[in-house]
Backbone bond lengths (Angstrom), bond angles and torsions (degrees), N, CA, C in turn:
res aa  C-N    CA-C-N  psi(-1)  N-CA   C-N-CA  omega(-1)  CA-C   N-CA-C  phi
1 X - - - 1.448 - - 1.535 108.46 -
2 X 1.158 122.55 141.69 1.536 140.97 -169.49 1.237 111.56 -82.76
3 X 1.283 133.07 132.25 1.529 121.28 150.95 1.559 129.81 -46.67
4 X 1.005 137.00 151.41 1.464 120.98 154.48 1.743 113.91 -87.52
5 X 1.203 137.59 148.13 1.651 132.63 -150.30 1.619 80.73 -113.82
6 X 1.259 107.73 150.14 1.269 108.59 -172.43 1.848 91.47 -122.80
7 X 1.568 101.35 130.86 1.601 94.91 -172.00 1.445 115.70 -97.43
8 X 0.877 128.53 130.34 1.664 152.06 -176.08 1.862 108.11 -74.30
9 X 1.165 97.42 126.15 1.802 108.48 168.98 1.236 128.84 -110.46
10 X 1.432 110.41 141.46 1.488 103.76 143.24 1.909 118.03 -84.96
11 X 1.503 105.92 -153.07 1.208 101.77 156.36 1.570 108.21 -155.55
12 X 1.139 132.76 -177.23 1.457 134.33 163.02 1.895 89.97 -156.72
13 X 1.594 92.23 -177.02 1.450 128.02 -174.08 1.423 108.04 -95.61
14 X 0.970 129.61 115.66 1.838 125.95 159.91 1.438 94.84 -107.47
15 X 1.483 115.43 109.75 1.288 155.23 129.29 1.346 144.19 -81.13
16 X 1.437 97.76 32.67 1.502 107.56 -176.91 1.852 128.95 -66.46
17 X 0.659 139.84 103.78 1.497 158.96 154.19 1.454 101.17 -35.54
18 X 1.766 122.12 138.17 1.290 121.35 -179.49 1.788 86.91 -157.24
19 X 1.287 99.36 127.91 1.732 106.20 152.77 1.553 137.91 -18.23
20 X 1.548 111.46 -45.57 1.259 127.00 -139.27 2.339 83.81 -133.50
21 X 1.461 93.29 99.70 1.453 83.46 171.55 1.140 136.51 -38.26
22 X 2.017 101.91 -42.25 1.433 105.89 -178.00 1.813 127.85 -48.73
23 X 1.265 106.79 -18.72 1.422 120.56 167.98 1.516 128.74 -102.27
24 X 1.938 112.21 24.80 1.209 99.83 -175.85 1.668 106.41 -83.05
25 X 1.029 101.95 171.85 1.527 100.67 -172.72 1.985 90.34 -151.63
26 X 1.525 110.72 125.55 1.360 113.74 176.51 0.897 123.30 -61.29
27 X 1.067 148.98 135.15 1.634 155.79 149.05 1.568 104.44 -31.48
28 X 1.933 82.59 116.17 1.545 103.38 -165.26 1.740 113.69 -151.74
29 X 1.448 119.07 122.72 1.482 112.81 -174.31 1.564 119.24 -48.55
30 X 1.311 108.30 148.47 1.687 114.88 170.24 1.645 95.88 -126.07
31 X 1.887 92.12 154.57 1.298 99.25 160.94 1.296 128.99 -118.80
32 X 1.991 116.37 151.35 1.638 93.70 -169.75 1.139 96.28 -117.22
33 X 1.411 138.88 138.10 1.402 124.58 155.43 1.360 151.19 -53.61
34 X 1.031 124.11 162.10 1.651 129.28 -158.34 0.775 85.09 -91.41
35 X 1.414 129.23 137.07 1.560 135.46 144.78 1.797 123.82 -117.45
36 X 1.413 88.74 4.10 1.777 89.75 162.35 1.340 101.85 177.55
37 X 1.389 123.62 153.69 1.857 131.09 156.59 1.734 117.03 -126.19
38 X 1.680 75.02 136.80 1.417 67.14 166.53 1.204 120.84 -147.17
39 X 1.331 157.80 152.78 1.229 162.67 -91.60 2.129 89.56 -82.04
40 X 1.240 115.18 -49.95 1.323 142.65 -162.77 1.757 117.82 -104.65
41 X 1.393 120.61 -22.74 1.226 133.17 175.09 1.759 119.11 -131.07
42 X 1.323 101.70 153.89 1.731 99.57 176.02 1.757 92.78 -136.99
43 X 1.084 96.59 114.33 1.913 107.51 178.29 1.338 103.65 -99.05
44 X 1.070 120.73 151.22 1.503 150.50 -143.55 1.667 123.40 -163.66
45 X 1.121 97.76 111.15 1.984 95.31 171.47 1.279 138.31 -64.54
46 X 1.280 158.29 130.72 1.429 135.36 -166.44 1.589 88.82 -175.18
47 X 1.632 100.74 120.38 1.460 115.10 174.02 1.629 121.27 59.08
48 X 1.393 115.67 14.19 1.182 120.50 164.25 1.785 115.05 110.14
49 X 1.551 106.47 3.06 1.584 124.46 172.53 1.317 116.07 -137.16
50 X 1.444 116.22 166.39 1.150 104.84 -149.77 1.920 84.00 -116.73
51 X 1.462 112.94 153.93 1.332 141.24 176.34 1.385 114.26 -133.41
52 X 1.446 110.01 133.10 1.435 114.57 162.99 1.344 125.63 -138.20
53 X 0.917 113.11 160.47 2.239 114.81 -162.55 2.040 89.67 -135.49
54 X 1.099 88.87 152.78 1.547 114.58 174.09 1.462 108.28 -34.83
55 X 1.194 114.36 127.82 2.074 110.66 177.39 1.353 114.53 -91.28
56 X 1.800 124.19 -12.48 1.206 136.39 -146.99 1.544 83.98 -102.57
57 X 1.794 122.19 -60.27 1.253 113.39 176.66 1.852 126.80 -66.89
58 X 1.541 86.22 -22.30 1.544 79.08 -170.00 1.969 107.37 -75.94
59 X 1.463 116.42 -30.44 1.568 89.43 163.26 1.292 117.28 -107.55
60 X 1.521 114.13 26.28 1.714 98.86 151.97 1.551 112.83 -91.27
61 X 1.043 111.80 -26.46 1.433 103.36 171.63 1.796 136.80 -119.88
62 X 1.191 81.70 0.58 1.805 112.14 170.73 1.167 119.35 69.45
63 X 1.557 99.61 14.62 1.706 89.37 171.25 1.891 97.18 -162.85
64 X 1.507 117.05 136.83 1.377 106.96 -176.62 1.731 109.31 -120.93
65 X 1.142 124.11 96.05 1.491 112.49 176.58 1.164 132.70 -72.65
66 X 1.544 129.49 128.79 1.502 135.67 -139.55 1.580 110.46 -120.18
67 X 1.309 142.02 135.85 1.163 145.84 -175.73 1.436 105.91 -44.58
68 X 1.331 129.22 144.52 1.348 121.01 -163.86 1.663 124.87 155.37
69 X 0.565 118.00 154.49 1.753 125.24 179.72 1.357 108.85 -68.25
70 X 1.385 144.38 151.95 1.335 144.04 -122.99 2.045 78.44 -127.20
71 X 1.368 113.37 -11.20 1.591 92.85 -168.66 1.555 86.26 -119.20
72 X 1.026 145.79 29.51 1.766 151.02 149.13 1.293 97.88 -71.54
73 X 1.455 97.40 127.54 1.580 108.22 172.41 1.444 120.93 -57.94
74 X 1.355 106.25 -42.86 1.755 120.24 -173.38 1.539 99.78 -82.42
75 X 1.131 141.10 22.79 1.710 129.81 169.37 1.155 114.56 -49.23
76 X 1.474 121.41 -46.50 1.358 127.92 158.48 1.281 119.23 -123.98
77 X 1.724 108.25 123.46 1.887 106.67 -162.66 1.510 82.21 -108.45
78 X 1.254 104.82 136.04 1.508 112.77 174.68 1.907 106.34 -130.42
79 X 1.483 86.31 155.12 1.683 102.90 -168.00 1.425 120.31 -59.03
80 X 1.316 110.69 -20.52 1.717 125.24 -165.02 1.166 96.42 -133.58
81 X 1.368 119.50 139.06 1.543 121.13 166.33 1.478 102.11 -45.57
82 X 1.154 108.41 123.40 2.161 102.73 156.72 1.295 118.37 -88.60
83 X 1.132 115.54 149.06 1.568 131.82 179.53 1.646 89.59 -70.98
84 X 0.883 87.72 137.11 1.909 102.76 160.53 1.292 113.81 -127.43
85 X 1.719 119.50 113.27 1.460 126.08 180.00 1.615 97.31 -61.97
86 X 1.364 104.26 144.62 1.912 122.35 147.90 1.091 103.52 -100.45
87 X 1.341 101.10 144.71 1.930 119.97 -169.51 1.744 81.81 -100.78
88 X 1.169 113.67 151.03 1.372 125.10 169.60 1.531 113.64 -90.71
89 X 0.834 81.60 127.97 1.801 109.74 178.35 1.826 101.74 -49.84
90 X 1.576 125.58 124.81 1.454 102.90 -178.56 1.833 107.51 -92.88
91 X 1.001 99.33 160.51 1.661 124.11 -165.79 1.774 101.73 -57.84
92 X 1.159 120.83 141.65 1.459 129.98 147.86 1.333 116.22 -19.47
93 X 1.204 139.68 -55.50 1.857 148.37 133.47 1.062 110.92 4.22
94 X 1.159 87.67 -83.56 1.795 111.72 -154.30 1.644 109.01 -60.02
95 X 1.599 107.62 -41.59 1.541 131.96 -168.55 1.977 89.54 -64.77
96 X 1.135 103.07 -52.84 1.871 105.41 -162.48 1.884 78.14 -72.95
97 X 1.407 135.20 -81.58 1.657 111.73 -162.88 0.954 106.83 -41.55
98 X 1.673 150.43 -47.07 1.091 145.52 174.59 1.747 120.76 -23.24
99 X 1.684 84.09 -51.55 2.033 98.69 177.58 1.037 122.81 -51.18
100 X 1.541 102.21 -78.94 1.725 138.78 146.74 1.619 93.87 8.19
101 X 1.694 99.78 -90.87 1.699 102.37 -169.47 1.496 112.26 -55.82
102 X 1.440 132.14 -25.68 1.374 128.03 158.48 1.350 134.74 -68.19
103 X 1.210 121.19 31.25 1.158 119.46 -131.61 2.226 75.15 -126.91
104 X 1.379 110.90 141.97 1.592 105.25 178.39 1.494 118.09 -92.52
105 X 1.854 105.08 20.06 1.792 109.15 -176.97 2.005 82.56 -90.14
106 X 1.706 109.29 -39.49 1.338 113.19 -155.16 1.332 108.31 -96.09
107 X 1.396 131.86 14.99 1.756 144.58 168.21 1.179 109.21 97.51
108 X 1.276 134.93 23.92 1.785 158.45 142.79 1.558 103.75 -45.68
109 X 1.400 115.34 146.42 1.530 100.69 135.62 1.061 143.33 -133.00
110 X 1.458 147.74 171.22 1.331 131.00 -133.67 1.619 100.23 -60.98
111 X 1.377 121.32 -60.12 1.700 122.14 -176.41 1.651 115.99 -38.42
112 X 1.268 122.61 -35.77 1.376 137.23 136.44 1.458 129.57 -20.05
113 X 1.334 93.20 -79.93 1.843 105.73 179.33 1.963 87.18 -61.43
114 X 0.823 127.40 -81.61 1.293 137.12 -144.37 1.926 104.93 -35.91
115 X 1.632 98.96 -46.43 1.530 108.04 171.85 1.653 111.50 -70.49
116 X 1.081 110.90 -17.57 1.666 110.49 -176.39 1.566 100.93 -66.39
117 X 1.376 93.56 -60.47 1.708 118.42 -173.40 1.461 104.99 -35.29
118 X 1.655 99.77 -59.54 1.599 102.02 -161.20 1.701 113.49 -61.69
119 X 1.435 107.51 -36.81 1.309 110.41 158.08 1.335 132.01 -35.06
120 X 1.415 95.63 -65.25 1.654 111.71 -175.09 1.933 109.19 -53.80
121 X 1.270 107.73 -48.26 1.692 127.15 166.98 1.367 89.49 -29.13
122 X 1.565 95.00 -97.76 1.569 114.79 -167.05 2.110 109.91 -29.29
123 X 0.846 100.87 -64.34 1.390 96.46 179.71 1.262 125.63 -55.05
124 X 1.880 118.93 -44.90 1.505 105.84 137.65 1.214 137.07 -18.34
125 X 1.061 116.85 -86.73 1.376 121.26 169.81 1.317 127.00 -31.72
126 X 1.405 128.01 -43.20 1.347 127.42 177.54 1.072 101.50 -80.68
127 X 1.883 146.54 -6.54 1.009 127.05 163.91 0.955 132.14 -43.43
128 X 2.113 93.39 -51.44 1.343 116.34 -178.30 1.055 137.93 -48.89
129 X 1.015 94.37 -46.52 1.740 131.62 -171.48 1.630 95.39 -51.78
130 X 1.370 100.55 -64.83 1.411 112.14 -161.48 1.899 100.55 -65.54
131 X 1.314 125.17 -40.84 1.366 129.76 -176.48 1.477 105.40 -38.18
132 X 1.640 94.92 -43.43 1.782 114.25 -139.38 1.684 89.01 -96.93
133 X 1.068 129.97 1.61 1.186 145.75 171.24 2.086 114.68 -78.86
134 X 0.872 86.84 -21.04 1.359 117.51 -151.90 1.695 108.59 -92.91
């Protein structure tokens, strides 16, 4: 009878950024698998090749950040899944005082109001969306 292999992780951040709201997706941990250790390295799978970061720093300090592009999930592969806070989205309220005070009658100025606005829009809309979903 066989063992079952129990598979080992790292983790990183997917924080990806997209143009088109309909595809935002929050900043949220992934995991990559281990595919070997060794006394000096911890290798890891991601996108179909294999990567590895320091084994000595990564569990003395539980997390090792690696040369790399700021939108790579693995920039920093850490030992434990990390919590990643969500910032809360602000309220319909808050978005229109937001305007209001941007506004160039109330000491705003127009490039100001204009980004308030588009906010305030946009979040409208996904109210809707979401109501009408409903």
């Amino acid at each position: 009878m066989s063992e079952i292999a129990v598979t080992e992780y790292v983790y990183g951040i997917d924080s990806s950024v997209h143009d088109d709201d309909r595809f935002y997706e929050a900043p949220h941990a992934v995991k990559f698998p281990v595919v070997k250790k060794t006394a000096k390295r911890v290798y890891y799978e991601i996108n179909g090749r294999t990567r590895f970061v320091d084994r000595q720093r990564l569990e003395a300090d539980g997390e090792v950040r690696r040369v790399g592009g700021w939108w790579e999930r693995d920039l920093t592969v850490y030992l434990r899944e990390p919590a990643v806070e969500q910032l809360a989205s602000p309220s319909l309220p808050e978005l229109k005082a937001a305007m209001r005070a941007a506004h160039p009658d109330m000491g705003g100025s127009h490039k100001a109001f204009l980004a308030a606005n588009k906010a305030y829009v946009q979040a409208r809309n996904k109210a809707a969306q979401t109501e009408g979903e409903r």
